[in-house]
MISETI-628735 format. One record per residue (C-alpha): x, y, z; residue in three letters. Coordinates in nm, 4 decimals. Example, Ala and Ser with C-alpha at 12.3 -4.5 7.8 and 13.67 -1.06 7.14 Angstrom:
% MISETI-628735
<c1->1.2300 c2->-0.4500 c3->0.7800 residuo->ala>
<c1->1.3670 c2->-0.1060 c3->0.7140 residuo->ser>
//
This chain:
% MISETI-628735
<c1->-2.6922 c2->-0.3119 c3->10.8152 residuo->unk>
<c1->-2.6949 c2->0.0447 c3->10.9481 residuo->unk>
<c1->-2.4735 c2->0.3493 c3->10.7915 residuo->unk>
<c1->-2.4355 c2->0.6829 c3->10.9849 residuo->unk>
<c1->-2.5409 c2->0.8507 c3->10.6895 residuo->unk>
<c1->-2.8230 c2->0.8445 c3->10.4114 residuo->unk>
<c1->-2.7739 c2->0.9210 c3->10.0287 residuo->unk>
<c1->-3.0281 c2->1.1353 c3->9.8534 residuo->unk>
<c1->-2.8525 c2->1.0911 c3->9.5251 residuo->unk>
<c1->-2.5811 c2->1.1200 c3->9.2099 residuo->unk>
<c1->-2.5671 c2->1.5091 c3->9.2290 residuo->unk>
<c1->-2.3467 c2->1.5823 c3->8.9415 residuo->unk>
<c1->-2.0029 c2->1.4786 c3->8.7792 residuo->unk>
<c1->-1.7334 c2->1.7586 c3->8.6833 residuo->unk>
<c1->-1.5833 c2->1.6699 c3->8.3815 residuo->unk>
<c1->-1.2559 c2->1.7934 c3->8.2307 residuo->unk>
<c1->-1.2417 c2->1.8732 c3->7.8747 residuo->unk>
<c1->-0.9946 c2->2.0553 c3->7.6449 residuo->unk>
<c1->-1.2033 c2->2.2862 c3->7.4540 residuo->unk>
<c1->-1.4777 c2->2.4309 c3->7.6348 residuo->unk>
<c1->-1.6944 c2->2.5999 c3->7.3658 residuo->unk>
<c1->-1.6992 c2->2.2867 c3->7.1431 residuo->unk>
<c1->-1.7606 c2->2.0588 c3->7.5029 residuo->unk>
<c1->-2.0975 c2->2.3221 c3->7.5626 residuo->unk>
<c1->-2.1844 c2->2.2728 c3->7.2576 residuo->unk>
<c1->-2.1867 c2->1.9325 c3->7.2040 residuo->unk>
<c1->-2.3500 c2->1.8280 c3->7.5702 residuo->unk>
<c1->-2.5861 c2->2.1663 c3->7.5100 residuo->unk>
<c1->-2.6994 c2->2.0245 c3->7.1299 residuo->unk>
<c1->-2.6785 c2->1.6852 c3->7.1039 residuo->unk>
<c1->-2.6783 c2->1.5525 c3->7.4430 residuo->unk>
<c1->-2.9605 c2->1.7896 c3->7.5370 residuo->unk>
<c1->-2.8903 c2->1.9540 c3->7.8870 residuo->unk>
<c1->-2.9418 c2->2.2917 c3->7.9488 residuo->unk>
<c1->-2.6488 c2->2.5740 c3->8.0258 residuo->unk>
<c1->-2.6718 c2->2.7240 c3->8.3412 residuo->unk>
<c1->-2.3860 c2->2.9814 c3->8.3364 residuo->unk>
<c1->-2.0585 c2->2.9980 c3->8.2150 residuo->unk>
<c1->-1.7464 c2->3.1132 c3->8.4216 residuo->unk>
<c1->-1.4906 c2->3.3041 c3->8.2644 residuo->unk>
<c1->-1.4119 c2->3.0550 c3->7.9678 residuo->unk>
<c1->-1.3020 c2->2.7924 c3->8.2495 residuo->unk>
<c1->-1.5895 c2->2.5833 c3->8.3409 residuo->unk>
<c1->-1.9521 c2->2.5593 c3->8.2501 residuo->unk>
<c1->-2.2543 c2->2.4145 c3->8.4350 residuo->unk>
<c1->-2.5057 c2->2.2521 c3->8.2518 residuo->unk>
<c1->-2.8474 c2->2.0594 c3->8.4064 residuo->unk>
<c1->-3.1141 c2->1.8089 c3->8.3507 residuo->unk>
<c1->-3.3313 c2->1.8735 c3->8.6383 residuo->unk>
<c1->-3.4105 c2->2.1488 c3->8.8432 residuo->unk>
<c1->-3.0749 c2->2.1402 c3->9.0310 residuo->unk>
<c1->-2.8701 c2->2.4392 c3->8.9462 residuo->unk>
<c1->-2.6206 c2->2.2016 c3->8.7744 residuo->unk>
<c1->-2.6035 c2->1.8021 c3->8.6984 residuo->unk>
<c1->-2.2833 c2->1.8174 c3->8.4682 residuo->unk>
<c1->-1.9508 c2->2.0689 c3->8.5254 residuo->unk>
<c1->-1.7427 c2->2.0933 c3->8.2169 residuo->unk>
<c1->-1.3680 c2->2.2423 c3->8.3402 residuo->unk>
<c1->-1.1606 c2->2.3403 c3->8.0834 residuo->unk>
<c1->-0.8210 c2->2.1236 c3->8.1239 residuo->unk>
<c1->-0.5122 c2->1.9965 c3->7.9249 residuo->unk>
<c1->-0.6789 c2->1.6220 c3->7.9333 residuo->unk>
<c1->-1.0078 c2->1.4694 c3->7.9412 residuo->unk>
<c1->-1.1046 c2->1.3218 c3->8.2432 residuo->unk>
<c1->-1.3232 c2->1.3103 c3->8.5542 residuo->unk>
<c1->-1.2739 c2->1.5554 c3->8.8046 residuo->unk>
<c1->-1.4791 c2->1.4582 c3->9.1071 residuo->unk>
<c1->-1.8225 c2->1.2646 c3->9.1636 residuo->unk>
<c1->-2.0718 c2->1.4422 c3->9.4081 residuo->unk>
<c1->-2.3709 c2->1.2395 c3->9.5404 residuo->unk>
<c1->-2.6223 c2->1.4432 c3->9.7398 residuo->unk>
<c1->-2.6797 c2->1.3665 c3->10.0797 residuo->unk>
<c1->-3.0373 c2->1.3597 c3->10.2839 residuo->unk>
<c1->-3.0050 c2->1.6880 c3->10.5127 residuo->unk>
<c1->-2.7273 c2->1.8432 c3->10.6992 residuo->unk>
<c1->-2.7244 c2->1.5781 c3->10.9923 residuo->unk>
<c1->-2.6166 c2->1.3588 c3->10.7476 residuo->unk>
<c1->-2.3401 c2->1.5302 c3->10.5885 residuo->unk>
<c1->-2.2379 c2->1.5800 c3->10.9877 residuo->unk>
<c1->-2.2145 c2->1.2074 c3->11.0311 residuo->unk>
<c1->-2.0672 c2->1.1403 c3->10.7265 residuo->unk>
<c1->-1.7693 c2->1.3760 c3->10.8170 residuo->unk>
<c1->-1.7143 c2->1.2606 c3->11.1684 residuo->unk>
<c1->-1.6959 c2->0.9009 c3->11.0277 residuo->unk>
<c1->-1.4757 c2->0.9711 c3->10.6991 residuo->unk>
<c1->-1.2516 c2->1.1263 c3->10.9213 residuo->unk>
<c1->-1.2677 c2->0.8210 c3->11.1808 residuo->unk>
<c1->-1.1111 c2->0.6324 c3->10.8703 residuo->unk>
<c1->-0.7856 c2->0.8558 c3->10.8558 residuo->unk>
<c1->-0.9304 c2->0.9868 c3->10.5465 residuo->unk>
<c1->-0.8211 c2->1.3056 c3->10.4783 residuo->unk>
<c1->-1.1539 c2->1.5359 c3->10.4545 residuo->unk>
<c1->-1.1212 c2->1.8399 c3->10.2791 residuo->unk>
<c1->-1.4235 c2->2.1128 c3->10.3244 residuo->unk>
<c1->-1.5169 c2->2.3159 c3->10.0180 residuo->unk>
<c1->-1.4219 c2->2.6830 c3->10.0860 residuo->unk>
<c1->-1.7077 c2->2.8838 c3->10.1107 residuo->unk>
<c1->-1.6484 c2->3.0802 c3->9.7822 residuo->unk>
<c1->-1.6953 c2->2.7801 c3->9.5847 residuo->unk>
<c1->-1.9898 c2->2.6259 c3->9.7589 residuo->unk>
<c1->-2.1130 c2->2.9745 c3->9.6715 residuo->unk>
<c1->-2.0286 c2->2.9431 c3->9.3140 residuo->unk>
<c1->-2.1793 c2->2.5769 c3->9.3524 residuo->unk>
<c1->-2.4900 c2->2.6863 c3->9.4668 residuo->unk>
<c1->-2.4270 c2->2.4706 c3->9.8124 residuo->unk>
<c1->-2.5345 c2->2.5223 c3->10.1078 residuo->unk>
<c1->-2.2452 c2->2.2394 c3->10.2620 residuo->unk>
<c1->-2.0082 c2->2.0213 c3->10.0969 residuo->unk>
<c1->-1.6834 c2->1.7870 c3->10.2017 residuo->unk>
<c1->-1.4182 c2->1.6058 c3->9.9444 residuo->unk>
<c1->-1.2076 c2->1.3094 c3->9.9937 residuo->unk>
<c1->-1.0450 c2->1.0422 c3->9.8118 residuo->unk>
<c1->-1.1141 c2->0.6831 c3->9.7417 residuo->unk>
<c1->-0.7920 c2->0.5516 c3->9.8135 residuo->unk>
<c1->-0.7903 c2->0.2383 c3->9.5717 residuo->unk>
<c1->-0.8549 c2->0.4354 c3->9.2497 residuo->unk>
<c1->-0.7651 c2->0.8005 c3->9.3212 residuo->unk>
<c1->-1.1036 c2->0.9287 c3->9.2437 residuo->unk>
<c1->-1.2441 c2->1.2572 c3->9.3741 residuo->unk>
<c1->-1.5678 c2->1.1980 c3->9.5624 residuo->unk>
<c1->-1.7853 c2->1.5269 c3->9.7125 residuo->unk>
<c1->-2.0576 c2->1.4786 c3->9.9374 residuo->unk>
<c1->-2.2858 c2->1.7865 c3->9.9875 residuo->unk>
<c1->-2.6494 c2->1.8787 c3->10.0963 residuo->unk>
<c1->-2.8430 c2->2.1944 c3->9.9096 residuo->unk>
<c1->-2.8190 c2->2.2750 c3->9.5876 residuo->unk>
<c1->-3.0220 c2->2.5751 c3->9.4256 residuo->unk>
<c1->-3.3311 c2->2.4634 c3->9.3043 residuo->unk>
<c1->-3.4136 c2->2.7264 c3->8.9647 residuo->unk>
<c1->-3.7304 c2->2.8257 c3->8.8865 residuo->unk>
<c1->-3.7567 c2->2.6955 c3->8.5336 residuo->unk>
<c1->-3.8162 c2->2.3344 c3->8.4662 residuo->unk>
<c1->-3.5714 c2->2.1630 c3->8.2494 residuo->unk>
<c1->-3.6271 c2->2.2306 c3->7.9119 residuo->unk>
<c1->-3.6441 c2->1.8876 c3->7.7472 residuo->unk>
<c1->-3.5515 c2->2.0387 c3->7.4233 residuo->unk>
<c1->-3.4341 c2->1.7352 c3->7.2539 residuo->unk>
<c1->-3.4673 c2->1.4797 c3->7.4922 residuo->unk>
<c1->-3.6787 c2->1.3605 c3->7.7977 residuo->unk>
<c1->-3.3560 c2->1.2879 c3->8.0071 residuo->unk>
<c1->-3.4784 c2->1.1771 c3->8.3663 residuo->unk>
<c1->-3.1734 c2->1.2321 c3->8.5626 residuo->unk>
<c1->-2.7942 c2->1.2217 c3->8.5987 residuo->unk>
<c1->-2.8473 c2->0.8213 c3->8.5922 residuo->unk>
<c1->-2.4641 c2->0.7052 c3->8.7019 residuo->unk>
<c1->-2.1138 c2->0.7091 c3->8.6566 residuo->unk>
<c1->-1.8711 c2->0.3903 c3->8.5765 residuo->unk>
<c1->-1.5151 c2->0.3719 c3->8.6596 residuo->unk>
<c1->-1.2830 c2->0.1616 c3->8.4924 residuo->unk>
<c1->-1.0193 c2->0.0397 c3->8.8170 residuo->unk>
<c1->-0.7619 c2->-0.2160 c3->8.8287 residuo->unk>
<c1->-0.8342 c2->-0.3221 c3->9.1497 residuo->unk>
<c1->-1.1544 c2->-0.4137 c3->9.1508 residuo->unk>
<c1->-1.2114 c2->-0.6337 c3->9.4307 residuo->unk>
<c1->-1.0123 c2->-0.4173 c3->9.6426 residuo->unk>
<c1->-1.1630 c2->-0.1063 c3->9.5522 residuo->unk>
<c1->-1.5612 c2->-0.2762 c3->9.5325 residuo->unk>
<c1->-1.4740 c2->-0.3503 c3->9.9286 residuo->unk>
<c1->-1.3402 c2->-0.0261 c3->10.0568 residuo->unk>
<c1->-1.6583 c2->0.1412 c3->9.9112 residuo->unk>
<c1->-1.9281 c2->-0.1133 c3->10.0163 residuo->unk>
<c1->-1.7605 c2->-0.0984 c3->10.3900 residuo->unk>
<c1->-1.6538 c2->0.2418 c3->10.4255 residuo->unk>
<c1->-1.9082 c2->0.4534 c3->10.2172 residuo->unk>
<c1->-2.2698 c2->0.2263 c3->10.2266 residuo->unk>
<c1->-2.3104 c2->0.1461 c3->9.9035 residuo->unk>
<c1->-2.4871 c2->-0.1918 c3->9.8617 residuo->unk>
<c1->-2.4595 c2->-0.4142 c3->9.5679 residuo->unk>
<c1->-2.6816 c2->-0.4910 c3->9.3421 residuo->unk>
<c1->-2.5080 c2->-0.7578 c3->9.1055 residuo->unk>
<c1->-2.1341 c2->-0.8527 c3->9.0194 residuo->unk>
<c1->-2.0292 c2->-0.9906 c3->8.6625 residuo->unk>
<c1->-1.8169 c2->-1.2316 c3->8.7891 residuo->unk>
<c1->-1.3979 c2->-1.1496 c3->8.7862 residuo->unk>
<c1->-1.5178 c2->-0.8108 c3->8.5673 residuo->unk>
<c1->-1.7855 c2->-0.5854 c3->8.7142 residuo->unk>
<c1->-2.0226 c2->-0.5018 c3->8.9972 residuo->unk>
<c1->-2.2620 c2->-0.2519 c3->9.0208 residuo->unk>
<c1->-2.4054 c2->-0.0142 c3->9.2959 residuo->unk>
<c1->-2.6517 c2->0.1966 c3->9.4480 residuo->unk>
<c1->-2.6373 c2->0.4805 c3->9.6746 residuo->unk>
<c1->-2.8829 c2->0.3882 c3->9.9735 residuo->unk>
<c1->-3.1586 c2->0.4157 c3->9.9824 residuo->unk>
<c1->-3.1325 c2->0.5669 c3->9.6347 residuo->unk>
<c1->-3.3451 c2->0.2560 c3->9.4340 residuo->unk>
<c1->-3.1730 c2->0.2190 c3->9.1263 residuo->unk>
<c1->-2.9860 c2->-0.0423 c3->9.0504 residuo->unk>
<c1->-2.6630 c2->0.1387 c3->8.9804 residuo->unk>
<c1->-2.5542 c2->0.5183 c3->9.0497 residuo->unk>
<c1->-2.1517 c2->0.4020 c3->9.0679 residuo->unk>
<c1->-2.0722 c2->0.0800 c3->8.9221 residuo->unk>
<c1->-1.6641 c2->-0.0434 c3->8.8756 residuo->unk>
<c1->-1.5592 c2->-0.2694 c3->8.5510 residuo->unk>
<c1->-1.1709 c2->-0.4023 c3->8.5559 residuo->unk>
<c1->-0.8893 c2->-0.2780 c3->8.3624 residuo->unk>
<c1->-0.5646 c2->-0.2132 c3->8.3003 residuo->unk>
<c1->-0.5812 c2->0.0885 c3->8.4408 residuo->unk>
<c1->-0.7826 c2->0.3633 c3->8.6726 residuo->unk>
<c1->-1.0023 c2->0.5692 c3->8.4437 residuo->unk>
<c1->-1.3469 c2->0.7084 c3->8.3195 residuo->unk>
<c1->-1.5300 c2->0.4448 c3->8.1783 residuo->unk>
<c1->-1.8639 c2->0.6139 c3->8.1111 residuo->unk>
<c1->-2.1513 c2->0.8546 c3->8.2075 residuo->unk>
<c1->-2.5120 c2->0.7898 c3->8.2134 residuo->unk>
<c1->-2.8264 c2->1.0064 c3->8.1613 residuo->unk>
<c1->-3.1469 c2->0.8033 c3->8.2200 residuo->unk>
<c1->-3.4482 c2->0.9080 c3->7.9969 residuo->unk>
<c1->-3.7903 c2->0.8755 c3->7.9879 residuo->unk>
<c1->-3.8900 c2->0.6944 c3->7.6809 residuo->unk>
<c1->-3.7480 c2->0.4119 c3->7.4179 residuo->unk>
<c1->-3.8491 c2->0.6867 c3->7.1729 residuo->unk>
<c1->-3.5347 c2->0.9424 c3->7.3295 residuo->unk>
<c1->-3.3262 c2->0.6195 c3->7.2655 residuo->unk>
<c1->-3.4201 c2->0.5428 c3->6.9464 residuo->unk>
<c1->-3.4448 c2->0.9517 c3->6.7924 residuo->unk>
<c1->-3.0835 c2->1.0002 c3->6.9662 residuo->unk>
<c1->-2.9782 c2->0.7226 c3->6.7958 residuo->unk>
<c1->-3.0235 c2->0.9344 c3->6.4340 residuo->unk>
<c1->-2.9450 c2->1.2623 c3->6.5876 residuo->unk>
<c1->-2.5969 c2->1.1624 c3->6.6429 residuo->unk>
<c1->-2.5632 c2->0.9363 c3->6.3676 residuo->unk>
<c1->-2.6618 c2->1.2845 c3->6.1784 residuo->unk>
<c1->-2.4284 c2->1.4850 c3->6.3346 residuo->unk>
<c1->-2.1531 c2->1.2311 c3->6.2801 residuo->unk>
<c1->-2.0795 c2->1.1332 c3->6.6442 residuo->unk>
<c1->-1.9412 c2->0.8260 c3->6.6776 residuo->unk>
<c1->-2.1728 c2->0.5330 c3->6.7996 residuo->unk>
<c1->-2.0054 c2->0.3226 c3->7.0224 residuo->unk>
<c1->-2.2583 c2->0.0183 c3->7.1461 residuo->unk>
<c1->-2.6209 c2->-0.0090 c3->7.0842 residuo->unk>
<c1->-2.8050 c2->0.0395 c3->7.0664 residuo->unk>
<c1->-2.8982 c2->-0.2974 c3->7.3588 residuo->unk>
<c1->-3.0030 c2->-0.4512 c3->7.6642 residuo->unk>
<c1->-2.8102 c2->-0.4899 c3->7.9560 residuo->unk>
<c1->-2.8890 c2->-0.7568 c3->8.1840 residuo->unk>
<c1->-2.7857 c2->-0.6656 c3->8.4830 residuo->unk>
<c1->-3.0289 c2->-0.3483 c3->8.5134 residuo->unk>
<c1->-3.2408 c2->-0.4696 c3->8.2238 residuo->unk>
<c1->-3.1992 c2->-0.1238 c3->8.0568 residuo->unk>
<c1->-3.1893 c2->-0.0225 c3->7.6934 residuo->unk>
<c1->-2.8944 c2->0.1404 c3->7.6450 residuo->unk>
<c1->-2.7482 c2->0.3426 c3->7.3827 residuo->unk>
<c1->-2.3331 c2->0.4529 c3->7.3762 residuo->unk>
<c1->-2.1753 c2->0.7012 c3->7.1715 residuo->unk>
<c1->-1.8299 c2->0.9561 c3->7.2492 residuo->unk>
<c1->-1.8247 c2->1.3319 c3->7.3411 residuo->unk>
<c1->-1.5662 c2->1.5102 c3->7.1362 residuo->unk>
<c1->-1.2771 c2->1.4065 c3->7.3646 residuo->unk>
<c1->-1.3582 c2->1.0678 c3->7.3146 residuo->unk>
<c1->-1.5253 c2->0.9898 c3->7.6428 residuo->unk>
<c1->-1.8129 c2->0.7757 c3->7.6569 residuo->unk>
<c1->-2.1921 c2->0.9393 c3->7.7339 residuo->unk>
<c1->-2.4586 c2->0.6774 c3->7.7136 residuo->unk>
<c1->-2.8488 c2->0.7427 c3->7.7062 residuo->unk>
<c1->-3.0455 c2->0.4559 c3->7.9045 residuo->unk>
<c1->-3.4156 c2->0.3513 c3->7.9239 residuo->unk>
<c1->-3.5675 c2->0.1981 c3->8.2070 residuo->unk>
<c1->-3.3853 c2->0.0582 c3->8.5207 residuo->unk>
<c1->-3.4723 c2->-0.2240 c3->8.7955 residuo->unk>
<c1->-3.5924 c2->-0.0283 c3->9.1153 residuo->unk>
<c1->-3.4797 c2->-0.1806 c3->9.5015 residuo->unk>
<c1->-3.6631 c2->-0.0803 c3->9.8196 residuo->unk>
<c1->-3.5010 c2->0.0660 c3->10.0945 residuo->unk>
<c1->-3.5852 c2->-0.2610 c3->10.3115 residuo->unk>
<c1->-3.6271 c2->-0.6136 c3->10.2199 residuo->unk>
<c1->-3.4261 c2->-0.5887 c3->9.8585 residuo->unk>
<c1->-3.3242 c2->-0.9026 c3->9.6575 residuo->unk>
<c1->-2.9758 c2->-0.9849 c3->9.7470 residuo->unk>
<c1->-2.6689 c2->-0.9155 c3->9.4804 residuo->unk>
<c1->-2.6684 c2->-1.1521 c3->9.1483 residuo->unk>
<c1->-2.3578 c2->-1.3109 c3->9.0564 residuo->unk>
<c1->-2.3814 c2->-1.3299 c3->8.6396 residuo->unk>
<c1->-2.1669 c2->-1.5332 c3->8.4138 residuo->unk>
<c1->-1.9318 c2->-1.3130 c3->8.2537 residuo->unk>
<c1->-1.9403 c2->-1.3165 c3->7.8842 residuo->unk>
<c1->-2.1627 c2->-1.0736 c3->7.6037 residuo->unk>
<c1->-2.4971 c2->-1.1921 c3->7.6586 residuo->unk>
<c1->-2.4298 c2->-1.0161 c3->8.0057 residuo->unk>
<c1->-2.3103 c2->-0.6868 c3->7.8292 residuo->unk>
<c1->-2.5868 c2->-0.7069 c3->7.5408 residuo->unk>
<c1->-2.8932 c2->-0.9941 c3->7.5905 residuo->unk>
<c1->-2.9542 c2->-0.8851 c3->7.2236 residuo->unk>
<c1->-2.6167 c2->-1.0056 c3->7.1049 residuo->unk>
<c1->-2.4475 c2->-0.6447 c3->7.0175 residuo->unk>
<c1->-2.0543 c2->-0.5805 c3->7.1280 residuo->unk>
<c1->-1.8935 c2->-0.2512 c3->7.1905 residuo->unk>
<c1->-1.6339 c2->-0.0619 c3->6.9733 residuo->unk>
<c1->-1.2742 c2->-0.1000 c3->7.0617 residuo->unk>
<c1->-1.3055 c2->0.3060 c3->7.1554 residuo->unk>
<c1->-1.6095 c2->0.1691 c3->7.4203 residuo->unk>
<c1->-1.5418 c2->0.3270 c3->7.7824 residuo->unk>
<c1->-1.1387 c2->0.4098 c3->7.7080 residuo->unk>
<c1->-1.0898 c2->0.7540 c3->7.7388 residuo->unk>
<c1->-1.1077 c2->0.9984 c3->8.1135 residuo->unk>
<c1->-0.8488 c2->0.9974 c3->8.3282 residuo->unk>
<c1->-0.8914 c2->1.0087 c3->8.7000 residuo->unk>
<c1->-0.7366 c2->1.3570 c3->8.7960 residuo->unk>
<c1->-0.4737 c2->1.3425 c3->9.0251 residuo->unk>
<c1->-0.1422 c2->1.2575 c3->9.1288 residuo->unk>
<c1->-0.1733 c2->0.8851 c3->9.0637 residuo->unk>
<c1->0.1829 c2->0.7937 c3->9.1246 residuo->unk>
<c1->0.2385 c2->0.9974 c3->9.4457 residuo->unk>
<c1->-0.1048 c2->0.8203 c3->9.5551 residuo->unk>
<c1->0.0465 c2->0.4618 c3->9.4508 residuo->unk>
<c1->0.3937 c2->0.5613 c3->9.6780 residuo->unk>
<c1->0.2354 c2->0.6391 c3->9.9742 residuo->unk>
<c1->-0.0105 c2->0.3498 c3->9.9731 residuo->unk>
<c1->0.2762 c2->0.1324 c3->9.9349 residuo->unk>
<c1->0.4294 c2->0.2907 c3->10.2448 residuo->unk>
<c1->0.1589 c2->0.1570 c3->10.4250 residuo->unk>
<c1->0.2128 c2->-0.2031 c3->10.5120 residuo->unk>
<c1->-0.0815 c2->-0.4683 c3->10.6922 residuo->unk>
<c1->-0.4315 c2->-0.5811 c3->10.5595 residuo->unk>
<c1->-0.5890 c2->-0.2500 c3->10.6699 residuo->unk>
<c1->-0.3624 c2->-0.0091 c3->10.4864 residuo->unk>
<c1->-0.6196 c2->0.2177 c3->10.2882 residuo->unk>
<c1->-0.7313 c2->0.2965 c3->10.5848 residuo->unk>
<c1->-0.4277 c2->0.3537 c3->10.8207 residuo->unk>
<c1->-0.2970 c2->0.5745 c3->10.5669 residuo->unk>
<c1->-0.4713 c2->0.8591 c3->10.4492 residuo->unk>
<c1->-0.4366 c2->0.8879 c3->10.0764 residuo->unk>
<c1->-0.2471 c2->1.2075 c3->9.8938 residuo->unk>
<c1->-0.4736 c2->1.5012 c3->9.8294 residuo->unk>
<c1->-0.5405 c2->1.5649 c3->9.5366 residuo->unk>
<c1->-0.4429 c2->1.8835 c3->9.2848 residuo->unk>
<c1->-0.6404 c2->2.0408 c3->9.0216 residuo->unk>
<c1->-0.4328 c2->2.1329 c3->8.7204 residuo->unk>
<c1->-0.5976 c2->2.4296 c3->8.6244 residuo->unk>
<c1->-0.7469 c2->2.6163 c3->8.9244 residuo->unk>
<c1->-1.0113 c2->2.8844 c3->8.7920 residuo->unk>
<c1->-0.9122 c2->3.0804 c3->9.1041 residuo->unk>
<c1->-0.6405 c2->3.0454 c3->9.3501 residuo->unk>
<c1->-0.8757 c2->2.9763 c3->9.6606 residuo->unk>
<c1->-1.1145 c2->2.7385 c3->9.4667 residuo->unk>
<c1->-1.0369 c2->2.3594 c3->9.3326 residuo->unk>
<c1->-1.3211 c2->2.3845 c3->9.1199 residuo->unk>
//
């Protein structure tokens, strides 16, 4: 199957969080990224690569995700991907050129994914800074993924395989299914789990060792942050994995190693039994607090009304979804 478009990668995740000093902190000391800049008390970017920024924290009333960017191949792409977003009745916002400045992007577009409400960006160009990442207390890889918690799973796993490209890697059966951003070849940069609700279930930073695993595992138990699964294997991505809360509660997990997929001739998607030997092969089970806290910014209610004042089997994409607010602006012209 052929897309119009070609994904480079997970670019970064803005996060809201409601104290920003103690949010920099925490990511900065325990987590281990590095601070790019700060803006005004409102928002901070932060990095684990050369990219000028892999995590945005926002200052906001409630702890959530704000939008998921994935990088895009080159410009052409982007192109395509806006002429055919918009052939969906999506509505496509374009980031206003004072933010992509602020951004450090050269081009970027937002829409929504109508099922869940999420926020997703797509750009091309970020700056690339001179320094290396610092790998102060960690050898973190990459932004590894991001996991949404969605009530409607199956509805919501079909809108984004058919309308954005992502391909499948595995499903737990009735409860998850993971996905990669192609040709990106890991096994998972978005993955969906079901719910009672639409929500943040987790963020991922991939590292290079079992060591960073392992010594994060007694930094934080140290510093008294609360532990949350692991540390494990999952089976899906055959990963050791290692979850513990930020200090609004949402979930950051550490991950070591990750099944890789070519761009042509990959295995086809796994169906797995659902149960906890397909969570944890070594037999561990999460905390009730596990994946529970980051709501999906937006108006989720006026999103719900409209789609139900769409009527037939192809509704999500007759009717283009509500846009979006952001609660706290940092600027009048800039979402943020």
């Amino acid at each position: 199957m052929t897309f119009p478009f070609r994904y480079k990668k997970l670019g970064y995740v803005a996060l809201n969080v409601t104290d920003l000093d103690r949010s920099v902190a925490f990511y900065r000391d325990l987590v281990g990224l590095d601070v790019t800049e700060n803006v005004a008390g409102k928002l901070s970017f932060l990095r684990c690569s050369r990219d000028h920024h892999n995590i945005v924290l926002c200052k906001a009333s409630e702890p959530g995700v704000k939008r998921i960017a994935f990088e895009l191949e080159s410009e052409a792409d982007l192109a395509a991907a806006r002429a055919h977003l918009s052939g969906l009745g999506l509505e496509v916002r374009e980031v206003a050129e004072d933010e992509r400045r602020a951004l450090r992007q050269r081009q970027a577009l937002r829409f929504v994914v109508p099922p869940c409400g999420a926020t997703v960006e797509l750009y091309c160009g970020m700056m690339y800074m001179a320094a290396p990442f610092s790998r102060r207390l960690a050898n973190i890889e990459r932004l590894g993924h991001v996991v949404l918690a969605v009530e409607r799973l199956d509805e919501t796993l079909g809108w984004i395989v058919s309308n954005l490209g992502f391909r499948v890697s595995d499903v737990v059966e009735g409860f998850a299914a993971f996905l990669r951003c192609h040709p990106n070849p890991f096994h998972h940069t978005l993955a969906l789990v079901r719910t009672g609700g639409n929500h943040l279930h987790h963020v991922n930073f991939m590292v290079r060792d079992i060591d960073d695993v392992g010594r994060a595992f007694h930094r934080l138990q140290a510093n008294q942050v609360d532990i949350v699964f692991g540390p494990g294997r999952h089976q899906p991505s055959e990963s050791i994995f290692l979850y513990y809360l930020d200090p609004d509660g949402m979930t950051v997990e550490y991950s070591f190693g990750m099944e890789e997929f070519g761009e042509h001739g990959a295995r086809e998607p796994r169906v797995l039994e659902p149960g906890p030997a397909s969570l944890d092969s070594w037999g561990g089970s999460p905390a009730s607090r596990f994946g529970k806290v980051g709501r999906i910014e937006g108006r989720r209610r006026e999103l719900r009304d409209r789609e139900r004042a769409c009527r037939g089997r192809f509704a999500d994409l007759l009717c283009p979804p509500m846009q979006l607010s952001c609660e706290e602006p940092l600027a009048e012209k800039c979402e943020w």
